[in-house]
Rosetta silent file (secondary structure, phi, psi, omega in degrees, C-alpha in Angstrom):
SEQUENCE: XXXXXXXXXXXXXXXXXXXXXXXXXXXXXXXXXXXXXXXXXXXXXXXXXXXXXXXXXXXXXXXXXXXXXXXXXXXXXXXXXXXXXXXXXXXXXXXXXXXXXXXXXXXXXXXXXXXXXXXXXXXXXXXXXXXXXXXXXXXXXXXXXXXXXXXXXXXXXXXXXXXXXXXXXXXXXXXXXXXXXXXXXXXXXXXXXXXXXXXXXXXXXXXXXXXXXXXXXXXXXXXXXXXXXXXXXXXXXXXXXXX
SCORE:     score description
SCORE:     0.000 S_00000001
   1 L     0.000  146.192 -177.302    8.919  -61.401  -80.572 S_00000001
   2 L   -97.961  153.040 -154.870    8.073  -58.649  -78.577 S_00000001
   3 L  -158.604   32.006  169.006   10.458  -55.571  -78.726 S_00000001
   4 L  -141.566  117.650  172.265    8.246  -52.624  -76.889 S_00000001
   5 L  -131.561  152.690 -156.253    7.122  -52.579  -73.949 S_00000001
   6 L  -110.391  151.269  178.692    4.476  -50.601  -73.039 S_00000001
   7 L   -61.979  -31.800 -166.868    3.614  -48.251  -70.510 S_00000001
   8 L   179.446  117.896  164.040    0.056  -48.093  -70.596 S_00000001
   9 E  -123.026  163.313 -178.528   -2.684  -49.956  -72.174 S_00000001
  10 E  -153.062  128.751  174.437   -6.303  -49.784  -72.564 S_00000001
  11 E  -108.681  150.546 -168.148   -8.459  -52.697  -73.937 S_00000001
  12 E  -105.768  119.439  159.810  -12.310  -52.460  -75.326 S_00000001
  13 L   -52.116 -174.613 -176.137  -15.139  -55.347  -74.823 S_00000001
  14 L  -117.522 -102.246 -152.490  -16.983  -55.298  -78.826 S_00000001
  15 E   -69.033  118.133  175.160  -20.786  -56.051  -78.090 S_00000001
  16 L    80.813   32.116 -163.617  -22.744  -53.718  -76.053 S_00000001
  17 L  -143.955  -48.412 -150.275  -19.232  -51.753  -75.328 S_00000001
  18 L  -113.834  -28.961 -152.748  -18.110  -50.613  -78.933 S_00000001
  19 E  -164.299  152.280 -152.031  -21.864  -50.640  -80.099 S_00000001
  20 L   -95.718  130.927 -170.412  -25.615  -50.582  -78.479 S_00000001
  21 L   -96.666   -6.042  156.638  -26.016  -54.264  -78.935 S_00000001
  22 L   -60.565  -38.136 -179.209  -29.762  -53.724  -78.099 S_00000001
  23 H   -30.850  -76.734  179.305  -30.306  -52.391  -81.683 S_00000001
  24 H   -63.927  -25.177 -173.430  -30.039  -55.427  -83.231 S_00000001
  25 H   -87.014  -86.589  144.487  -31.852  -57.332  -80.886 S_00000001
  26 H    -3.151  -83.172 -179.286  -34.817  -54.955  -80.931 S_00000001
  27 H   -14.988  -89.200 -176.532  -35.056  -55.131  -84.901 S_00000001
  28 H   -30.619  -76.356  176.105  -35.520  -58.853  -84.893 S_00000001
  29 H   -11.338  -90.577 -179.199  -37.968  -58.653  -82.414 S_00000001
  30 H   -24.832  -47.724 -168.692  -39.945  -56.010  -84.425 S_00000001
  31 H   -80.899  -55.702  175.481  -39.651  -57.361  -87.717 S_00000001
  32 H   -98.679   23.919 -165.469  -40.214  -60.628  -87.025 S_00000001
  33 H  -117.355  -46.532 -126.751  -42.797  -61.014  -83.939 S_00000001
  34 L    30.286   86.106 -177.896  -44.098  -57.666  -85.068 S_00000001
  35 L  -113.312  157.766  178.420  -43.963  -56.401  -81.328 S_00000001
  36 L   -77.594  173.033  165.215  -44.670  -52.560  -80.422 S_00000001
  37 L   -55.883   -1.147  174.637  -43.190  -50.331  -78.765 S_00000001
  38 L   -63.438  -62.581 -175.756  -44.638  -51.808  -75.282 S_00000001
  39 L   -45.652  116.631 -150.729  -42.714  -54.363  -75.145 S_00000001
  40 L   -73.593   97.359 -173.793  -39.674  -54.421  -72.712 S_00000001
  41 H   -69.676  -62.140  170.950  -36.934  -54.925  -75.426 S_00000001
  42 H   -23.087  -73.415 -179.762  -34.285  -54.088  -72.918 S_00000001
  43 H   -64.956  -28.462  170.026  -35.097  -56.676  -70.107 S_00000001
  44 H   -65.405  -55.612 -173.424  -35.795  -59.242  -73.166 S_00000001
  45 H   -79.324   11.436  151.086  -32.120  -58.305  -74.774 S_00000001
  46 H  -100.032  -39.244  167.278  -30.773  -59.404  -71.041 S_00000001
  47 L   -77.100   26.462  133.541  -32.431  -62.663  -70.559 S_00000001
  48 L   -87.233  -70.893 -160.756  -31.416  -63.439  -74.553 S_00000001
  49 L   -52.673  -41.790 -142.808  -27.497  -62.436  -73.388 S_00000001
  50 L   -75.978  -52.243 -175.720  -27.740  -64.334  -70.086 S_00000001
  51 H   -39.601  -50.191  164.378  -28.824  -67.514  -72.132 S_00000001
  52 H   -50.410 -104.556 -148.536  -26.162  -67.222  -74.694 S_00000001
  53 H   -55.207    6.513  147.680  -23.410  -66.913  -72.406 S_00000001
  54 H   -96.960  -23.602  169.239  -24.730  -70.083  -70.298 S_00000001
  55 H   -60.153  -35.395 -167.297  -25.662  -72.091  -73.089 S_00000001
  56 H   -75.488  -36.282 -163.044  -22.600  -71.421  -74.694 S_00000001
  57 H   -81.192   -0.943  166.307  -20.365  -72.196  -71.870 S_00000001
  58 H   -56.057  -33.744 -163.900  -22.348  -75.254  -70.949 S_00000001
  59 L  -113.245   27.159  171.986  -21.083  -76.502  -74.505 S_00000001
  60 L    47.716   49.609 -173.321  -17.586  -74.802  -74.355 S_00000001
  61 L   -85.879  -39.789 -168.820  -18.615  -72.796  -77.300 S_00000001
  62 L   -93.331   39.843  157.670  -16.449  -69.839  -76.319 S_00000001
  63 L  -154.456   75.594 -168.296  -12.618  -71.424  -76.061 S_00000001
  64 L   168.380  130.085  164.666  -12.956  -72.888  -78.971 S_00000001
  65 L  -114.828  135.348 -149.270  -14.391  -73.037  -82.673 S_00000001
  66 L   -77.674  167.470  176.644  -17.564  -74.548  -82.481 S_00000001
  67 L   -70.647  176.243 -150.246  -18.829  -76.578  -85.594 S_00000001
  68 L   -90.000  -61.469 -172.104  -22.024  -74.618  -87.945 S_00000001
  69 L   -72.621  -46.194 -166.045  -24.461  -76.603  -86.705 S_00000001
  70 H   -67.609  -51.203 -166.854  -23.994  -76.706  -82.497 S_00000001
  71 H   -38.707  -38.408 -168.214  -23.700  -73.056  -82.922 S_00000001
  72 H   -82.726  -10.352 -166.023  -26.738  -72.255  -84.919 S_00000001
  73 H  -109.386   14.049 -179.088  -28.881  -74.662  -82.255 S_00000001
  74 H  -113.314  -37.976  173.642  -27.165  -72.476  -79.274 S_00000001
  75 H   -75.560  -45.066  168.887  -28.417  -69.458  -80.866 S_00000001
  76 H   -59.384  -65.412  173.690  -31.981  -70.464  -81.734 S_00000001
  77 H   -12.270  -81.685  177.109  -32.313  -72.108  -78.279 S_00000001
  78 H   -13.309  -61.419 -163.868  -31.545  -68.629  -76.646 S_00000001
  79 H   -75.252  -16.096 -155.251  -34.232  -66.886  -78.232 S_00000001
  80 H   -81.003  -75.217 -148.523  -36.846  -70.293  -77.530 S_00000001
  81 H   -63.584  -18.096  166.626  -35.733  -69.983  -73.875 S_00000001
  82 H   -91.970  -22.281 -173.138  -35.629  -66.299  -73.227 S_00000001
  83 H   -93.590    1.257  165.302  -38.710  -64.942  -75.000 S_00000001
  84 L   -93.969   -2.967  166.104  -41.007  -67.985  -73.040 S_00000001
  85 L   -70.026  -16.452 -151.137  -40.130  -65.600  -70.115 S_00000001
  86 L  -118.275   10.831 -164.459  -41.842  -63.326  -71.778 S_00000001
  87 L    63.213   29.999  170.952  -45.193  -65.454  -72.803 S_00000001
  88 L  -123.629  126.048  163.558  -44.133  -66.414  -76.194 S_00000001
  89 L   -78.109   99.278  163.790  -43.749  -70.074  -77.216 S_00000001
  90 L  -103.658  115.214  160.029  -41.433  -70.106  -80.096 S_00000001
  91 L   -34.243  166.711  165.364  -41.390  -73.153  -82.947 S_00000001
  92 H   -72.214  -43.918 -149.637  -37.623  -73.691  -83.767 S_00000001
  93 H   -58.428  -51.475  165.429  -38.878  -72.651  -87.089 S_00000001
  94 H   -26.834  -72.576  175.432  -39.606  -68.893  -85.273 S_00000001
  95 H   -64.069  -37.422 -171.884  -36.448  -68.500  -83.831 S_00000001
  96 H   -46.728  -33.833 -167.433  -34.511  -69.945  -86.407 S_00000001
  97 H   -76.555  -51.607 -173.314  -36.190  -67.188  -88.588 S_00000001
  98 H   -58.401  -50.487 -153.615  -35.646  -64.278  -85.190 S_00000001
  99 H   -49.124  -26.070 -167.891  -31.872  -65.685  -84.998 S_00000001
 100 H   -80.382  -53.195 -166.070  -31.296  -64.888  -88.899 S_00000001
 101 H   -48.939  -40.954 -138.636  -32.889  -61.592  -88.806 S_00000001
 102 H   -94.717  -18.063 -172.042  -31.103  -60.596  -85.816 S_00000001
 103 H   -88.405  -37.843  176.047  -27.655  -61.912  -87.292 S_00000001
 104 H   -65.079  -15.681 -157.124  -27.950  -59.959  -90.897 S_00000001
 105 H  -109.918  -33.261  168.756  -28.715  -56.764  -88.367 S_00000001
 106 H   -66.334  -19.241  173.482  -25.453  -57.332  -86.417 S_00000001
 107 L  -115.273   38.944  169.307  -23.627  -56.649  -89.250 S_00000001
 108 L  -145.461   56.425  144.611  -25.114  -53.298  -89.891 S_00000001
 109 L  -110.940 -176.924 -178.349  -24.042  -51.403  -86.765 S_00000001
 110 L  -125.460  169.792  164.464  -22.463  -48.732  -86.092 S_00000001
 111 L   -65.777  125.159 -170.496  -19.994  -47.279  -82.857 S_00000001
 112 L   -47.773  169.686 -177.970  -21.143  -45.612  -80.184 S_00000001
 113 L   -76.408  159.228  177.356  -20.795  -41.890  -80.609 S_00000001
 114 L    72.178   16.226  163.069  -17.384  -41.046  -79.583 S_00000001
 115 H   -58.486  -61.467  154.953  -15.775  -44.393  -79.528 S_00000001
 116 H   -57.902  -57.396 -170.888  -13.674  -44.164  -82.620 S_00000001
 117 H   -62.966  -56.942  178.399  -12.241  -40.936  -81.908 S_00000001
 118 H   -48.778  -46.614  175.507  -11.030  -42.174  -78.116 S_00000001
 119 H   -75.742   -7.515  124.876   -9.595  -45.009  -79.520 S_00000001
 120 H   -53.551  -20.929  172.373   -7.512  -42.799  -82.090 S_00000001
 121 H   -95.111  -23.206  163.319   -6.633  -40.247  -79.737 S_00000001
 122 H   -72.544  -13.855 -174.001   -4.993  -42.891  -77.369 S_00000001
 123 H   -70.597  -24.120 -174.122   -3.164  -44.517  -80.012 S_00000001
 124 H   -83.538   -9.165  177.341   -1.770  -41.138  -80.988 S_00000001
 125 H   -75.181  -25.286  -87.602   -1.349  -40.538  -76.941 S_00000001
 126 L    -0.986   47.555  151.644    1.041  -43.896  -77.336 S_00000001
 127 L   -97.683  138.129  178.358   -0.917  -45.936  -75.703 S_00000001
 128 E   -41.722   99.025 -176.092   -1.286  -49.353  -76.650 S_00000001
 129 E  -119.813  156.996 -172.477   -5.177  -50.135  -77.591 S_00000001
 130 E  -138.504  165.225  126.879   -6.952  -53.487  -78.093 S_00000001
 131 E  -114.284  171.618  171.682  -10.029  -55.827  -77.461 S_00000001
 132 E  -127.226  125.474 -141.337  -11.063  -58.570  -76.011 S_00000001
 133 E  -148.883  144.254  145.675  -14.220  -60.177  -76.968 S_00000001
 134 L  -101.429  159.787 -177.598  -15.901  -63.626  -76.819 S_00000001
 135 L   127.311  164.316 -174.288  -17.038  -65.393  -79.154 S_00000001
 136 L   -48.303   92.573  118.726  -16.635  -67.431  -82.462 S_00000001
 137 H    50.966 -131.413  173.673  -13.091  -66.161  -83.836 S_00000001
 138 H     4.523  -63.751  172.786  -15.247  -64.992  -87.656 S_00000001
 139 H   -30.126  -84.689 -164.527  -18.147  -63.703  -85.873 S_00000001
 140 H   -68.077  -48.535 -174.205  -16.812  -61.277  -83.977 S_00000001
 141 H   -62.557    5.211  176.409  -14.182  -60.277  -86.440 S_00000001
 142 H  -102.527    4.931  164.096  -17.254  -59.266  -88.926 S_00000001
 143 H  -109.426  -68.973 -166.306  -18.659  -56.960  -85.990 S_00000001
 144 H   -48.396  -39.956 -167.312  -15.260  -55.415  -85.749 S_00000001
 145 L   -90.095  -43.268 -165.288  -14.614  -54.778  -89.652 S_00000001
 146 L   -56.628  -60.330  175.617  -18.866  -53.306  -90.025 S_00000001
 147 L   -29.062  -30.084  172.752  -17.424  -51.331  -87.279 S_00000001
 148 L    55.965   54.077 -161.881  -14.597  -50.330  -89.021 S_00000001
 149 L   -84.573  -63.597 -168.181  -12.596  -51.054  -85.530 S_00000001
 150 L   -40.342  -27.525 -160.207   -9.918  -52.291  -87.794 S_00000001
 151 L   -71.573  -34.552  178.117   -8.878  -49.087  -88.631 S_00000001
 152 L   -84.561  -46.973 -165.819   -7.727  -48.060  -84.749 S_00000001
 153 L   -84.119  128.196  145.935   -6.877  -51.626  -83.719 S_00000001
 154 L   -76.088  111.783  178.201   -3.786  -53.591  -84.663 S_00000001
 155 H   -32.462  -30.323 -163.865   -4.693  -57.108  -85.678 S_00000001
 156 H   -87.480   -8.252 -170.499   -1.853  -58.635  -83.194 S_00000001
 157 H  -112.131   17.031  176.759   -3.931  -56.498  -80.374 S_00000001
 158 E   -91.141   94.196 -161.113   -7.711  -58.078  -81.614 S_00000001
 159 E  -101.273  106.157  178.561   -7.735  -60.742  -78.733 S_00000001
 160 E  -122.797  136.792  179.513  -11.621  -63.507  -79.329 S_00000001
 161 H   -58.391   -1.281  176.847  -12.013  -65.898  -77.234 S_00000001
 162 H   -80.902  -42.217 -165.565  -12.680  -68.659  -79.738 S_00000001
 163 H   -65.230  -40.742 -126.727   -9.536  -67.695  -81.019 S_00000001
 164 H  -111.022  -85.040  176.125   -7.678  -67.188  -77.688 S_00000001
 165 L   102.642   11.069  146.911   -8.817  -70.226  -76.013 S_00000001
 166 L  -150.620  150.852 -162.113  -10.251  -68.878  -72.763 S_00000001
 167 L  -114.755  142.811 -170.530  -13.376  -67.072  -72.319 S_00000001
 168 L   -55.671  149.923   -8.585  -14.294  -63.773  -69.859 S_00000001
 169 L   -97.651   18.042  161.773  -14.640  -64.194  -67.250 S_00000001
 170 L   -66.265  160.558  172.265  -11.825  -66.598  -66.728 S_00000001
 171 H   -67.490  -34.725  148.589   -8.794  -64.771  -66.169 S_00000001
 172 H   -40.719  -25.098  178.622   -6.560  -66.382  -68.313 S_00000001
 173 H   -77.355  -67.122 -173.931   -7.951  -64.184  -71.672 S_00000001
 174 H   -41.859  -49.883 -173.280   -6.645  -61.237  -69.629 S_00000001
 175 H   -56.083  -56.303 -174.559   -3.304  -63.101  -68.577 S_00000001
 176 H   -53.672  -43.156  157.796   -2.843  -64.418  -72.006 S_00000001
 177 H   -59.395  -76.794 -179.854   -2.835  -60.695  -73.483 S_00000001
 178 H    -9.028  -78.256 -159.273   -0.351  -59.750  -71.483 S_00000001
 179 H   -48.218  -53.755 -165.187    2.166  -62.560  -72.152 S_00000001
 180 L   -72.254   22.556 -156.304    1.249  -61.681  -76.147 S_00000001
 181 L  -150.006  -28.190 -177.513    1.415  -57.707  -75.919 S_00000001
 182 L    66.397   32.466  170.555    4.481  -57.782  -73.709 S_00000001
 183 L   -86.048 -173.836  157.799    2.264  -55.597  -70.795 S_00000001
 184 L  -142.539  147.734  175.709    1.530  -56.080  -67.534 S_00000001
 185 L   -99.272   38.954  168.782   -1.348  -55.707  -65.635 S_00000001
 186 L   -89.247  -31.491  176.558   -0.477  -53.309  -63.547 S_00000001
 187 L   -94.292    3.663 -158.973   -0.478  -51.201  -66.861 S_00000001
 188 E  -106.347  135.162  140.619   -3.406  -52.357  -68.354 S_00000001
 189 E  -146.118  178.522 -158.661   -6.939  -51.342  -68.154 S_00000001
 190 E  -147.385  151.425 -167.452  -10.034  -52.862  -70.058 S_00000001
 191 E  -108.746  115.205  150.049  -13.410  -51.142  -70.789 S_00000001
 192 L  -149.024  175.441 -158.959  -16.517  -53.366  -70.697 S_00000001
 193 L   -97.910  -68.960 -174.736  -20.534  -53.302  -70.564 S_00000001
 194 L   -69.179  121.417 -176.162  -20.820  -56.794  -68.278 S_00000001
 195 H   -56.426  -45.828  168.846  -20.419  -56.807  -64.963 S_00000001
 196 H   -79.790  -32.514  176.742  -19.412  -60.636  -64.725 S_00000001
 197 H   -77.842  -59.459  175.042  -17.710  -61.096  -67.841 S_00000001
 198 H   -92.384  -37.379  154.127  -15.437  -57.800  -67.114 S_00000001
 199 H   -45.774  -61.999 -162.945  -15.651  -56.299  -64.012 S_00000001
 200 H  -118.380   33.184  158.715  -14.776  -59.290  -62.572 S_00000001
 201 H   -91.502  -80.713  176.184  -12.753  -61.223  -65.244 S_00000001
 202 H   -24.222  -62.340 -161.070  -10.530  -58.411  -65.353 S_00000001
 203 H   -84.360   -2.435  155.351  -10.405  -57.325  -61.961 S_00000001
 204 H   -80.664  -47.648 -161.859   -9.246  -60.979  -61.155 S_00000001
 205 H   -65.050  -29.648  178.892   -6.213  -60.745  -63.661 S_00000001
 206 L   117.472    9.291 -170.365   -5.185  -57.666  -61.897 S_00000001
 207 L  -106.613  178.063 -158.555   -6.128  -54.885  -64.379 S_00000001
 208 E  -105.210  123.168 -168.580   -7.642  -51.887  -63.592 S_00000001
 209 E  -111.312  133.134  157.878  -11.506  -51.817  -64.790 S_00000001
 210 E  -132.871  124.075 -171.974  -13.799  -48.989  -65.690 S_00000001
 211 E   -62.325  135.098 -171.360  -17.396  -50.588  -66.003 S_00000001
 212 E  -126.024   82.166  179.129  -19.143  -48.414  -69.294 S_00000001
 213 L   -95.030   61.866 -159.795  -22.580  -49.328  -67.461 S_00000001
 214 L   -97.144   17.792 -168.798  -24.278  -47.162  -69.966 S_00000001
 215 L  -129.828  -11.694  176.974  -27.458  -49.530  -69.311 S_00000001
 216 L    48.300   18.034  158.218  -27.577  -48.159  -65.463 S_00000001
 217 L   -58.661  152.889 -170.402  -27.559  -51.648  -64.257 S_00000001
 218 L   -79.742  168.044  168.432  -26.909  -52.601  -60.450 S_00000001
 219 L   -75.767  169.732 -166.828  -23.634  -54.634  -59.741 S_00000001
 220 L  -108.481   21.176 -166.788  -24.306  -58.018  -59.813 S_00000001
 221 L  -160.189  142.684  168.040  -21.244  -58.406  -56.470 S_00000001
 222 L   -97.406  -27.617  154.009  -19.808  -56.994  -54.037 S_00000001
 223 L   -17.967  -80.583  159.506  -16.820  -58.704  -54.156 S_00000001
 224 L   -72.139  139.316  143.136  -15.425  -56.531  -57.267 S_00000001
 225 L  -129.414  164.866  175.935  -15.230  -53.081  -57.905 S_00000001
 226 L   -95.838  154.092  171.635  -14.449  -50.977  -61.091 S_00000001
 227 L   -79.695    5.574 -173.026  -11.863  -48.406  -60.497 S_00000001
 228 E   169.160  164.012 -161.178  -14.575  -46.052  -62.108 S_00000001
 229 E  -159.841  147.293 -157.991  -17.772  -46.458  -64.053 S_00000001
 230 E  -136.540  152.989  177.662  -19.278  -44.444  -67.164 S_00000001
 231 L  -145.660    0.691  155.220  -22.498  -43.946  -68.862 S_00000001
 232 L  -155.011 -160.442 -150.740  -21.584  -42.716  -72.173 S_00000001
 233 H   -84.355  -53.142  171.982  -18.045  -42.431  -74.342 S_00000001
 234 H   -50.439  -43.116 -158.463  -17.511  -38.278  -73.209 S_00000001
 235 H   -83.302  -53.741 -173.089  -17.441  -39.523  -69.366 S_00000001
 236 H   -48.588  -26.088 -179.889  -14.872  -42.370  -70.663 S_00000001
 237 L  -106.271    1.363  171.830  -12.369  -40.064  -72.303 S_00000001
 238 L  -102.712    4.305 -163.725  -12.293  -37.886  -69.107 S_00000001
 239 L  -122.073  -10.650  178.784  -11.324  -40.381  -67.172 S_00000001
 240 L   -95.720  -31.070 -171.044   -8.772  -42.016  -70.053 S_00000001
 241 L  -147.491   78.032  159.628   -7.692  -38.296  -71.306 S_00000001
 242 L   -75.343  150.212 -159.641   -7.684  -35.999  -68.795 S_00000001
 243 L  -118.229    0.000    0.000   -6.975  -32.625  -70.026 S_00000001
């Protein structure tokens, strides 16, 4: 039961929000393609995201927890179908091998700088802080604890869309905190890296969005706006904790 209600909240995407989700991405590449430093990691680690999030919601991977197998053949896929943009044919055997590397290396990042510290100085401001994330329920909580996320975060406010049972950018993940947080979204605001997944998942639900476009991407709408937009963690705490 809920028995607070709060004034002001502010929720965090995880990947490519709490941590540069390029990193990891990159690695794999390197180690196992062996590609130089030529190579456009960046524009490669967008066309890998764009797949994932259509493959998975073609198979309703994200409101949901998928089985071992469809997962592991959603993830290899990704990498077949984004890196032939790129002139590379990959065997299954390849990716299967990029998909492992790249999965032991997500769960040896770290937070951007200044990330931890905002989210401890709002909780000590009282505001209520959270995320909201897609993805497999496990997964993502094993990005959250290498993060050591846990430590800032209240478990009842770690909201994954496997878990959850709708995925950004429906509207319903946002709505659905609410009802479970005892908010509103008039009181709410949410932090994210994707323009489609947050900008305008959020910004449907009614919350107030500032876009952490720390990648200096264009919007991908005109529709949406953020009520403000950031390029590192210092611009984000001036605009969360004004002094």
């Amino acid at each position: 039961m809920i028995s607070k209600k709060w004034h002001q909240a502010v929720f965090f995407d995880v990947d490519d929000t709490m941590y540069d989700h390029l990193q990891p991405t990159r690695g794999a590449l390197q180690h196992v393609m062996g590609l130089d430093d030529s190579f456009p990691y960046e524009a490669a680690y967008h066309r890998i995201r764009y797949y994932s999030d259509k493959l998975a919601a073609e198979g309703g991977l994200l409101h949901r927890a998928p089985g071992t197998s469809e997962l592991e053949e959603m993830r290899i896929r990704r990498f077949i179908l984004a890196m032939r943009e790129f002139g590379s044919e990959l065997s299954w055997e390849q990716a299967a091998r990029l998909q492992a590397e790249y999965l032991d290396r997500q769960y040896r990042i770290t937070p951007f700088i200044g990330a931890p510290e905002l989210m401890k100085d709002l909780a000590d401001a009282g505001v209520l802080v959270g995320l909201i994330t897609n993805g497999p329920e496990e997964h993502q909580l094993q990005k959250i604890r290498a993060l050591a996320l846990e430590s800032h975060v209240a478990p009842e406010h770690v909201f994954i869309s496997g878990a959850v049972g709708y995925a950004k950018p429906d509207p319903r993940i946002f709505t659905a905190v609410n009802e479970r947080t005892g908010t509103t979204a008039d009181v709410c605001w949410y932090v994210g890296d994707s323009w489609r997944n947050d900008v305008v998942g959020a910004s449907l639900a009614g919350w107030k969005v500032l876009w952490f476009n720390h990648r200096q991407t264009e919007p991908e709408t005109t529709e949406h706006s953020p009520y403000g937009t950031a390029a590192s963690y210092e611009e984000l705490r001036e605009m969360l904790l004004p002094t």
